[in-house]
C-alpha positions in Angstrom: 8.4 -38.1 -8.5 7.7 -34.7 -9.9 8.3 -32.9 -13.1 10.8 -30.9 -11.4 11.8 -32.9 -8.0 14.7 -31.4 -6.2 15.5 -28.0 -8.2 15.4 -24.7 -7.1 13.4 -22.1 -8.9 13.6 -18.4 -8.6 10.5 -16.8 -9.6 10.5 -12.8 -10.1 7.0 -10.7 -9.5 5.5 -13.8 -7.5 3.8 -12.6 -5.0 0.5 -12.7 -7.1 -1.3 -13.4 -10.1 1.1 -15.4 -13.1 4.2 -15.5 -10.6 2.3 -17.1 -8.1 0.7 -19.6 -10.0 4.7 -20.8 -11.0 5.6 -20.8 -7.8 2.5 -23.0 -6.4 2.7 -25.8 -8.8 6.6 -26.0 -9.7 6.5 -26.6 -5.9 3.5 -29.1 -6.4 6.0 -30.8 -8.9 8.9 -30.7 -6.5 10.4 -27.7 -6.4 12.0 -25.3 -3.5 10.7 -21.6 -4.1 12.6 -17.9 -4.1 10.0 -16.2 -4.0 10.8 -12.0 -5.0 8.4 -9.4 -5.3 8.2 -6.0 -5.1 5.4 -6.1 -2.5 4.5 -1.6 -2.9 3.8 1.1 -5.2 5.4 1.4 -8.3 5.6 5.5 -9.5 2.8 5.1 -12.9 0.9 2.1 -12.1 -2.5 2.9 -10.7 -3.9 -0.6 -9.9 -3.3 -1.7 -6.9 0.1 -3.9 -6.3 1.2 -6.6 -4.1 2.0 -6.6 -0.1 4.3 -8.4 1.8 1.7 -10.2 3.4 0.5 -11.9 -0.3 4.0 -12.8 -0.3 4.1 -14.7 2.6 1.1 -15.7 1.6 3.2 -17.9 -1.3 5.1 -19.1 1.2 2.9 -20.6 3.1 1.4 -22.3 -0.2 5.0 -23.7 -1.1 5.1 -25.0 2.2 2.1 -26.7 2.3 3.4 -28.5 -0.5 6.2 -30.0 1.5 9.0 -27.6 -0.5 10.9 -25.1 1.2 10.6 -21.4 0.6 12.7 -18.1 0.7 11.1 -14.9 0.0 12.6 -11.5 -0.3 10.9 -7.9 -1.1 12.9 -7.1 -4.4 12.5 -4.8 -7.1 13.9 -6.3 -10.3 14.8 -2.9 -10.9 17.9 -3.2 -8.2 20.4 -5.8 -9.8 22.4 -5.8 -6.8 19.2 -6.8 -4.5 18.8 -9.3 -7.5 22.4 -10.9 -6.7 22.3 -10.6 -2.9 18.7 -12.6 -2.8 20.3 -15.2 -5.8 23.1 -15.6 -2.7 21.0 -16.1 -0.4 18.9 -18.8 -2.1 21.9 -20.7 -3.4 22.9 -20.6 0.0 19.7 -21.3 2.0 18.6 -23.9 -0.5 21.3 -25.5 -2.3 21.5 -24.1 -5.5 19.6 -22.6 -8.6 17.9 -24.5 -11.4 15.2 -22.7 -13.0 14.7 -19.2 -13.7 11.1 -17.4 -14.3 11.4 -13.8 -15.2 7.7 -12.5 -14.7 7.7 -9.3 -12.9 6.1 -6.9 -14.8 3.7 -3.5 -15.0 1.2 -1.7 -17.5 1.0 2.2 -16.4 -2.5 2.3 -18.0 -4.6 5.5 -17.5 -8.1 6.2 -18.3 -7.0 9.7 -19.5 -4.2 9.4 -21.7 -1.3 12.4 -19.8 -0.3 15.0 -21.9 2.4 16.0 -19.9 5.8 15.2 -21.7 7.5 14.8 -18.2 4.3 12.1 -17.1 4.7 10.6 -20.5 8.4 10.3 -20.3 8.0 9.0 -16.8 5.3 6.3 -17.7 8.2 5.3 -21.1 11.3 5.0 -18.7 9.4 2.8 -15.8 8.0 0.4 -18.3 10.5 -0.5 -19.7 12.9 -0.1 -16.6 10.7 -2.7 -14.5 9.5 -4.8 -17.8 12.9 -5.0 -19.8 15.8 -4.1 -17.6 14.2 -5.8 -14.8 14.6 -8.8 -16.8 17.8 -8.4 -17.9 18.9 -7.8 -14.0 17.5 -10.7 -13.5 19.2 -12.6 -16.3 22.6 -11.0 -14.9 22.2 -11.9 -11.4 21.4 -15.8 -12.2 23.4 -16.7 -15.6 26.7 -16.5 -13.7 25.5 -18.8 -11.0 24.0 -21.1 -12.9 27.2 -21.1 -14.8 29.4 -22.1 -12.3 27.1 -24.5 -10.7 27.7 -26.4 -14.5 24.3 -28.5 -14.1 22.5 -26.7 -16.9 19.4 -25.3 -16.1 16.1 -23.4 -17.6 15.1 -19.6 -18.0 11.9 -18.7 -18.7 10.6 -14.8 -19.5 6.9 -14.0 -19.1 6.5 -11.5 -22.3 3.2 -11.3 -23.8 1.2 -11.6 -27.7 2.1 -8.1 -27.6 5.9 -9.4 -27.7 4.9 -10.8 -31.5 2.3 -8.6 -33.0 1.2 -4.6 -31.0 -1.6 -3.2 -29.1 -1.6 0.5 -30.4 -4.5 3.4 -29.1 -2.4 6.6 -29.1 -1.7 5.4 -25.7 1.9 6.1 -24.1 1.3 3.1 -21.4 0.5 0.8 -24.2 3.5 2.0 -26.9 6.1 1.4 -23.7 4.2 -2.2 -23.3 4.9 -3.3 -26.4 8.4 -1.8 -26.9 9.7 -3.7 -23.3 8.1 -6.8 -24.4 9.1 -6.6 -28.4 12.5 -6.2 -26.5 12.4 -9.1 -24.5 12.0 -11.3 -27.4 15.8 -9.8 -28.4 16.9 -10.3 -24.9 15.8 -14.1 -24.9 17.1 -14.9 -28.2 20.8 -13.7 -27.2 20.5 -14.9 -23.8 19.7 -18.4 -25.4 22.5 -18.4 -27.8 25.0 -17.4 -25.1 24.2 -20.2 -22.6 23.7 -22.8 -24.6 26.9 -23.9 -24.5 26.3 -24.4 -20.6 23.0 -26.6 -21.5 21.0 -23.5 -20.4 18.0 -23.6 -21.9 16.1 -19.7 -22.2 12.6 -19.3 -23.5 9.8 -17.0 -23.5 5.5 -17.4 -23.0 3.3 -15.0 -24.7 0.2 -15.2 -23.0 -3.4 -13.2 -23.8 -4.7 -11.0 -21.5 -4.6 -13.2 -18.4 -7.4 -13.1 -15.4 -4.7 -11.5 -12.8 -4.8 -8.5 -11.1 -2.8 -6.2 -13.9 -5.8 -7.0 -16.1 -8.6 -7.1 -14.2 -8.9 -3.7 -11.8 -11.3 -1.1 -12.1 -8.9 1.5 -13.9 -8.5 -1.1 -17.1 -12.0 -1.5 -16.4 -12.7 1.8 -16.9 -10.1 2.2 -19.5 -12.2 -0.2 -21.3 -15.6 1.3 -20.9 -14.1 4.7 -22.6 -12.1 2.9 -25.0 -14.2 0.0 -26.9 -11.4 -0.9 -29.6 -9.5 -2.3 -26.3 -11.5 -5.4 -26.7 -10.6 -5.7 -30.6 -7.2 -4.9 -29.9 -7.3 -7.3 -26.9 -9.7 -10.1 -28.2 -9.1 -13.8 -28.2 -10.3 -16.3 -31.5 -11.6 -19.0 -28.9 -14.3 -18.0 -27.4 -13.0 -16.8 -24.1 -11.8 -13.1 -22.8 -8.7 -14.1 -20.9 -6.8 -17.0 -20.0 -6.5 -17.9 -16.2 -2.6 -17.6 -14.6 -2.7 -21.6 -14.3 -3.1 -22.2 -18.2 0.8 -20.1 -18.6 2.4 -21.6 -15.6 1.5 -25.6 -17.9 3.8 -24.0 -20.7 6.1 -22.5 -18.2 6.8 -26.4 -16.7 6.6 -27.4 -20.1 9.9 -25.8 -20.6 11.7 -25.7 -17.5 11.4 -29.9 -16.9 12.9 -32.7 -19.0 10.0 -32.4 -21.5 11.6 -29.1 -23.0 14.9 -30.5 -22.4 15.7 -29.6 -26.1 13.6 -26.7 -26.6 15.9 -23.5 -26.3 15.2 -19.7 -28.1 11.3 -20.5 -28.9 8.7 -17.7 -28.5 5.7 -20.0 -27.1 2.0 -18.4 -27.3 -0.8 -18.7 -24.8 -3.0 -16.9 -26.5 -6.0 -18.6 -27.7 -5.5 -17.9 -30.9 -4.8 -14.0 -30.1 -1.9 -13.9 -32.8 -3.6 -15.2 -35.8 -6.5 -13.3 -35.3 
């Protein structure tokens, strides 16, 4: 039987990358998928982001699995699309068990703007996708899972720069670190709140992970004109960044019965990033 046989997960920003990892093994270890992604452009972000087709891409891994999945194109930043595609899951699939906040963005420009209204701009879409998104999230499941009165796990993908900073006079960076200093708040409350319901909320803090948000040719570039990235950025193991896989171990960590008494904890994945 697996780790997390006959739940239901919901799984936001998981059409690639950390999100998809989650999906692909929670499914692995018994889980039905709803899958959500925003699957298009995202105003600031200059990387390339996900398609619907990567999406059903997920699908078909879930299903390969022998789990069942729903996907929806979603943008955390839409909390009633949040609560319609919660509907629909519960619906579709029985219920909701597990919760894993990841969508997320880093508006990163080689040429830091200048512009107060770009800057402003790159500020308010961080944090609306990184932070609100989250809390949308967190406001279109807690009542469910409330009501459904079988307890149940929440998990926020925030980041090392949730506990310490990444600073280079760099707007995209700044809102980075303010949405996911944030999320640590969100968690913590969110934990106390639910607890009473035996609603366990946590939060990972990986390093730079090997997913497409890290590695692109603009933070490639960004890194070539700024040098100090890889001090800021750098890792006391010996390795540059941490593959998707080596999160989604601590995510199932804490959303089975092994972290069945682990509630409000910050978790790195960092290899050794924070003490540095």
């Amino acid at each position: 039987m697996g780790r997390v046989e006959g739940k239901v997960a919901l799984i936001t920003g998981a059409a690639r990358g950390q999100g998809r990892a989650h999906a692909i093994r929670l499914a692995e270890e018994g889980a039905d998928i709803i899958a959500i992604d925003v699957c298009g452009p995202v105003e600031t972000v200059n990387y390339p982001m996900p398609t619907p087709e990567d999406l059903d891409q997920v699908a078909r891994e879930v299903e390969k699995r022998g789990r069942k999945a729903l996907t929806r194109v979603v943008d955390v930043r839409d909390q009633a699309a949040l609560r319609q595609v919660v509907a629909d899951g519960v619906a579709e699939l029985g219920g909701l068990d597990i919760v894993v906040a990841n969508a997320g963005i880093l508006s990163i420009s080689v040429d830091e703007p200048t512009d107060p209204a770009t800057r402003q701009q790159v500020w308010q879409t961080t944090l609306d996708v990184n932070i609100t998104g989250a809390w949308n999230t967190v406001e279109a499941v807690a009542p469910v899972m409330r009501e459904a009165g079988k307890g149940g796990a929440i998990v926020f993908t925030c980041s090392t720069q949730g506990l310490r900073y990444a600073a280079n006079n760099d707007i995209s960076l700044t809102a980075y670190t303010a949405a996911k200093h944030a999320m640590v708040g969100v968690m913590r409350c969110t934990a106390a709140d639910l607890a009473p319901y035996s609603i366990r909320v946590n939060s990972v803090h990986p390093t730079g992970v090997n997913t497409p948000m890290v590695t692109n040719e603009v933070m490639g570039d960004y890194g070539a004109k700024h040098p100090r990235l890889g001090e800021l950025m750098g890792n006391l193991l010996p390795v540059p960044v941490i593959e998707s896989e080596d999160v989604t171990e601590a995510v199932l960590y804490l959303v089975s019965d092994s972290g069945r008494y682990v509630t409000g904890v910050t978790l790195p994945v960092d290899a050794g990033h924070l003490i540095k």
